[in-house]
C-alpha positions as CSV (number, residue, x, y, z in Angstrom):
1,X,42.6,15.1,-14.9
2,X,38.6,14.4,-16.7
3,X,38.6,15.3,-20.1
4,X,35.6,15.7,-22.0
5,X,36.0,16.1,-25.8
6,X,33.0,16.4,-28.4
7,X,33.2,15.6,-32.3
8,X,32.6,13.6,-34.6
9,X,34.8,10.3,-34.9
10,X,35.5,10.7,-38.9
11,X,36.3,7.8,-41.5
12,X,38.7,8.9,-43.2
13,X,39.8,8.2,-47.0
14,X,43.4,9.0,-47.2
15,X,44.9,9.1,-50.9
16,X,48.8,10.1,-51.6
17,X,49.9,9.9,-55.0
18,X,48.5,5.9,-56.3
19,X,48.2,5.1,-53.0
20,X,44.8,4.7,-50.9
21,X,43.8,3.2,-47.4
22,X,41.0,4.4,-45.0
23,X,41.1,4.8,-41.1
24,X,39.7,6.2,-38.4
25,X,40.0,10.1,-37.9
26,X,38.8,13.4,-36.6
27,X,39.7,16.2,-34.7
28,X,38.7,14.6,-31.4
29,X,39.9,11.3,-32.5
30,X,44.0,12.7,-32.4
31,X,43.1,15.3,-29.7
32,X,41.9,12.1,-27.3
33,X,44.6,9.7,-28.1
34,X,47.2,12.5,-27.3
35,X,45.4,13.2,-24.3
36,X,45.2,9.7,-23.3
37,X,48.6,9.7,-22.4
38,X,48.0,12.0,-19.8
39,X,43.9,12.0,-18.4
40,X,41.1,10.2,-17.7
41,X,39.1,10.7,-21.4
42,X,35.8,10.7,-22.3
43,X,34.9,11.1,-26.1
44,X,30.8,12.0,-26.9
45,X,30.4,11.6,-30.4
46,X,27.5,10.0,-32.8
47,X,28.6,7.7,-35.8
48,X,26.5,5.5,-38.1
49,X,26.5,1.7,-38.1
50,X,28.8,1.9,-41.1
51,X,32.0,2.7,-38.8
52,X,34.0,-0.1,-38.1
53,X,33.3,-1.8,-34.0
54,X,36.9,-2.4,-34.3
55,X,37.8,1.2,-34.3
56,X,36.0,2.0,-31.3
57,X,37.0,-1.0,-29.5
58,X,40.5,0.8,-30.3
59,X,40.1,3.5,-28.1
60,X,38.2,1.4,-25.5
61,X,41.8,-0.5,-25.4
62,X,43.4,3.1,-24.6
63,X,41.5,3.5,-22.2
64,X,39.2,6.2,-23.6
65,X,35.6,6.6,-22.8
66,X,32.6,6.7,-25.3
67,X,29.5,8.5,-25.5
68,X,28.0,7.5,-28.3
69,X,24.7,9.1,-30.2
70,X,23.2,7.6,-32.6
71,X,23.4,8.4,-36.6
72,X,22.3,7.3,-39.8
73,X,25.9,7.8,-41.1
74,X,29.1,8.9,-39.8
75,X,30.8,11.4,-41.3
76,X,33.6,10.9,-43.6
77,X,36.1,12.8,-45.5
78,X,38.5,12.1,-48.2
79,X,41.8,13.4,-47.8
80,X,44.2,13.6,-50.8
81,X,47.4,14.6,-50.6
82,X,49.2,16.3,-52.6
83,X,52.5,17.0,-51.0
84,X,53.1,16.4,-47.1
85,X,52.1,19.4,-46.2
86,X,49.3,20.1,-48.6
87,X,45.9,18.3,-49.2
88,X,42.6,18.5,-51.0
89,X,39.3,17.8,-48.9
90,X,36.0,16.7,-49.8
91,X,33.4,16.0,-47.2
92,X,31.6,12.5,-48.4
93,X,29.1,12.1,-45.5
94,X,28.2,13.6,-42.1
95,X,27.1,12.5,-38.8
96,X,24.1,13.6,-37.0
97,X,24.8,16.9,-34.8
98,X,25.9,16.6,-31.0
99,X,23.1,18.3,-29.3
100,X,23.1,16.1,-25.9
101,X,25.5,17.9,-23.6
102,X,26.4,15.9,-21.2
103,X,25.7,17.0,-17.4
104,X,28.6,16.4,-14.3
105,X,31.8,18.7,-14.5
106,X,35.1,18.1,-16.1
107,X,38.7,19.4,-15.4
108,X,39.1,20.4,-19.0
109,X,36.3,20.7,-22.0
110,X,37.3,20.4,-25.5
111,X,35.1,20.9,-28.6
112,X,36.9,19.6,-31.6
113,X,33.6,19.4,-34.1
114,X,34.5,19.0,-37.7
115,X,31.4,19.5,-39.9
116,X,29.1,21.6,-38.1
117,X,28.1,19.2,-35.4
118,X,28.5,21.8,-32.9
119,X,26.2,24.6,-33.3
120,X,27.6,28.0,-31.7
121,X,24.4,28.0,-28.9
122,X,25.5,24.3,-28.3
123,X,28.5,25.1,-27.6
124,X,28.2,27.6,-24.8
125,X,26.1,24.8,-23.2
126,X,29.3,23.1,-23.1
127,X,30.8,26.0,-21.6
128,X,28.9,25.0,-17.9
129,X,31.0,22.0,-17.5
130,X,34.3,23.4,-16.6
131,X,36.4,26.4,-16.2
132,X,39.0,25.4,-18.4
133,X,37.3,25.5,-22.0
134,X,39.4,24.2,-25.7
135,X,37.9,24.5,-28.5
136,X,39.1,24.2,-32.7
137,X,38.1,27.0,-35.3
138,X,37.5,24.4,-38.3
139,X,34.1,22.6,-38.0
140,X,32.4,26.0,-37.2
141,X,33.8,27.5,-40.3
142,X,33.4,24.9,-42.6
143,X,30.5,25.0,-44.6
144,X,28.5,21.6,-43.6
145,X,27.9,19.9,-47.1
146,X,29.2,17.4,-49.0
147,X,31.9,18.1,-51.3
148,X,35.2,20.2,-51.9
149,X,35.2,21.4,-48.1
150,X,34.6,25.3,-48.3
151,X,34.3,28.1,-46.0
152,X,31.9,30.7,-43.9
153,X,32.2,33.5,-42.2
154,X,31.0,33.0,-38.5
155,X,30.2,35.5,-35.4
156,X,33.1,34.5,-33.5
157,X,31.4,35.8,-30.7
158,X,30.6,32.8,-28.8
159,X,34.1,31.9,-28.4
160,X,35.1,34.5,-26.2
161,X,36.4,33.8,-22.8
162,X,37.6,30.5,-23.6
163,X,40.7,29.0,-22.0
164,X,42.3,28.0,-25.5
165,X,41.2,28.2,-29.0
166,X,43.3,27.2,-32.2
167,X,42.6,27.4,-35.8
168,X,44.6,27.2,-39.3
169,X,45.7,30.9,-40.3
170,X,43.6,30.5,-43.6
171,X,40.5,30.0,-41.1
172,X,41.2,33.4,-39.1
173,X,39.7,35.2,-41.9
174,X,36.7,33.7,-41.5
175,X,36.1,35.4,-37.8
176,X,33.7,37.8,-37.5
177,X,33.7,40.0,-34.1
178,X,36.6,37.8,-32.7
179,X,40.1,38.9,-31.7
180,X,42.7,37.3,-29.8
181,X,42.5,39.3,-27.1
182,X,39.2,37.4,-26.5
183,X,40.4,34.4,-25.2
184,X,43.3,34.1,-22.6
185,X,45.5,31.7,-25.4
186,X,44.8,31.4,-29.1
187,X,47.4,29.4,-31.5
188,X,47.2,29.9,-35.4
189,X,49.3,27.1,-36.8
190,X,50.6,27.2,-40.6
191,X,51.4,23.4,-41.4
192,X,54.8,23.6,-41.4
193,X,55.9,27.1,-41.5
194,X,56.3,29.7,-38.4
195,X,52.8,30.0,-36.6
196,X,51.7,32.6,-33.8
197,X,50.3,32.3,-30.4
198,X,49.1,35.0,-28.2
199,X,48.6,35.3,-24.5
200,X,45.5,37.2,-23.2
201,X,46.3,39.0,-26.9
202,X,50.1,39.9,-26.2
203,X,51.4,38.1,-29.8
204,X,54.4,35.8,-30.2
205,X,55.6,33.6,-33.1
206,X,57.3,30.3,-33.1
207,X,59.0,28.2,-35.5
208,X,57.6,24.1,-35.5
209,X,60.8,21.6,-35.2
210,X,61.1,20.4,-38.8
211,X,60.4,17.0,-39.6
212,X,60.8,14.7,-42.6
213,X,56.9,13.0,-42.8
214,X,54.8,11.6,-45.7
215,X,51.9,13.3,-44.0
216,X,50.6,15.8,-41.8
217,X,46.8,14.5,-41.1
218,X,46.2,15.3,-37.1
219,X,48.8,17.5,-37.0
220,X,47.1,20.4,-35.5
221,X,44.7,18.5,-33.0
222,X,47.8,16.5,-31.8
223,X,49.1,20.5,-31.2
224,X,45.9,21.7,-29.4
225,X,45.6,18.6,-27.2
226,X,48.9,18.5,-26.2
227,X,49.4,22.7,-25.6
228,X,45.8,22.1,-23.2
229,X,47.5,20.2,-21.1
230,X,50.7,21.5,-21.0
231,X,49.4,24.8,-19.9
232,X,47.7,23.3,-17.3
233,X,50.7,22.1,-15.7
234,X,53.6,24.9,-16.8
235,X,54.0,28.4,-18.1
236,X,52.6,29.5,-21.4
237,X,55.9,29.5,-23.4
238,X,57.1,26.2,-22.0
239,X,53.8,25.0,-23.0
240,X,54.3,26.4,-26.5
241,X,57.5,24.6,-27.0
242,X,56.4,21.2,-25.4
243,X,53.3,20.9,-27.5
244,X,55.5,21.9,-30.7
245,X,58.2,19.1,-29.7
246,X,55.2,16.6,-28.8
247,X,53.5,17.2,-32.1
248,X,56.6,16.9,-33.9
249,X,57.9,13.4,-32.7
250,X,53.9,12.2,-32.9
251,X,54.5,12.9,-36.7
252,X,57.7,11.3,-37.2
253,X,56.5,8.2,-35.5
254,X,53.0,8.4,-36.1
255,X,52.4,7.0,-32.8
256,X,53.6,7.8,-29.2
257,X,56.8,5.6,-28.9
258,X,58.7,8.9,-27.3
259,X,59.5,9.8,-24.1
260,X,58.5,13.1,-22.4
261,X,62.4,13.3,-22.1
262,X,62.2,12.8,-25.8
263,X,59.7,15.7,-25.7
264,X,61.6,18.4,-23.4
265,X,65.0,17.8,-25.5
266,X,63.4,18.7,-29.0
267,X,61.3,21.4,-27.2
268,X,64.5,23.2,-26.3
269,X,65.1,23.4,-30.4
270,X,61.7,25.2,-30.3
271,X,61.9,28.9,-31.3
272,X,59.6,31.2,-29.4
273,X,59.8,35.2,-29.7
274,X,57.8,37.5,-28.2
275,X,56.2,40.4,-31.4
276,X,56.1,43.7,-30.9
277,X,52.7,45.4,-30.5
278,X,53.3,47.7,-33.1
279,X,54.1,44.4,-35.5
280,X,50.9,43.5,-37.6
């Protein structure tokens, strides 16, 4: 399976209680190495001389793809937590946008922008790559600027007729002439609490496996990634309860140590029920 996936590779600036230490990061970052473990990747993304070779020579080791644009800066966020579920984000610096869309096709397209790089007409270029089209709500509703990271209210408009599209359930508000119905799946994800998912708009809510972690950074990209493929391969709900179980053990381990038989017992913890229409 070729996987595309645009965004910006993010230096991150992670700081939990005295602690501090900075890393690579990024939606498309923890959307590609999940997705490693199951396609051919290919990352197009533009970063400043100021991110680390080593990082990139990272993924190159995993087998991942780079197509990389050029920037004065790469864009970088600090991260503090302030429980493991909770954090405070500040935008420090920001990449150039990704306006070269690549041409070819792809078994699966996924835009995972983080700070604007992706503008709305941008990303229905992207759309004439491949029939099966991801895409993350964050970096369109973020406001693009540096400091606290706050947020807009965006024609949602572009998004329909996606294959699957995800977003926090404190960026759903932000959708303007959007609803699920829209796209054929959408997952809202609330950290660690019960999320929803709907099918072609028919809602159902599931409960995450609970974990003990110090942190939840990637969390939801790990989710999308791994809910993209399995849907390509299995039914909706099976995919639902994979991608929870698969998100779940990358957290715990912060790597991907586990098995897929690791994955399919935990997924059959996963709790998955289908909402009236009548429900709000």
């Amino acid at each position: 399976m070729k996987c595309l996936l645009a965004g910006h590779l993010v230096i991150d600036r992670i700081i939990k209680g005295s602690r501090f230490e900075t890393r690579i990061g990024g939606g498309v970052y923890y959307s590609a190495i999940t997705l490693a473990n199951f396609c051919d990747v290919e990352v197009l993304t533009s970063v400043g001389e100021d991110f680390p070779g080593e990082w990139l020579d990272e993924l190159a080791d995993l087998g991942i793809r780079l197509k990389l644009l050029p920037s004065e800066n790469s864009t970088s966020y600090e991260l503090r937590y302030l429980d493991a579920n909770r954090r405070e984000l500040r935008l420090l610096s920001r990449a150039a946008p990704i306006r070269d869309v690549p041409s070819g096709s792809y078994d699966m397209v996924m835009l995972n922008p983080v700070a604007g790089e992706i503008s709305p007409e941008d990303a229905s270029r992207f759309k004439r790559l491949s029939d099966y089209i991801i895409a993350d709500v964050q970096g369109f509703v973020r406001v693009p600027e540096t400091g606290p990271v706050r947020f807009k209210n965006i024609n949602a408009s572009f998004l329909g007729g996606i294959s699957v599209l995800h977003a926090d359930l404190k960026e759903t508000r932000h959708l303007r002439n959007f609803s699920p119905g829209d796209v054929e799946a959408f997952l809202v994800t609330n950290g660690a609490q019960p999320g929803f998912a709907y099918l072609r708009g028919k809602r159902y809510t599931y409960r995450p496996v609970e974990v003990d972690v110090e942190e939840s950074t990637g969390a939801g990209d790990v989710f999308l990634a791994a809910f993209s493929y399995f849907y390509s391969q299995c039914p909706f709900i099976q995919a639902l309860k994979r991608a929870s179980a698969f998100t779940a053990l990358f957290l715990e381990h912060r790597d991907f140590s586990f098995s897929m038989e690791d994955v399919d017992k935990l997924a059959m913890k996963v709790q998955v029920e289908r909402l009236n229409d009548i429900n709000p």
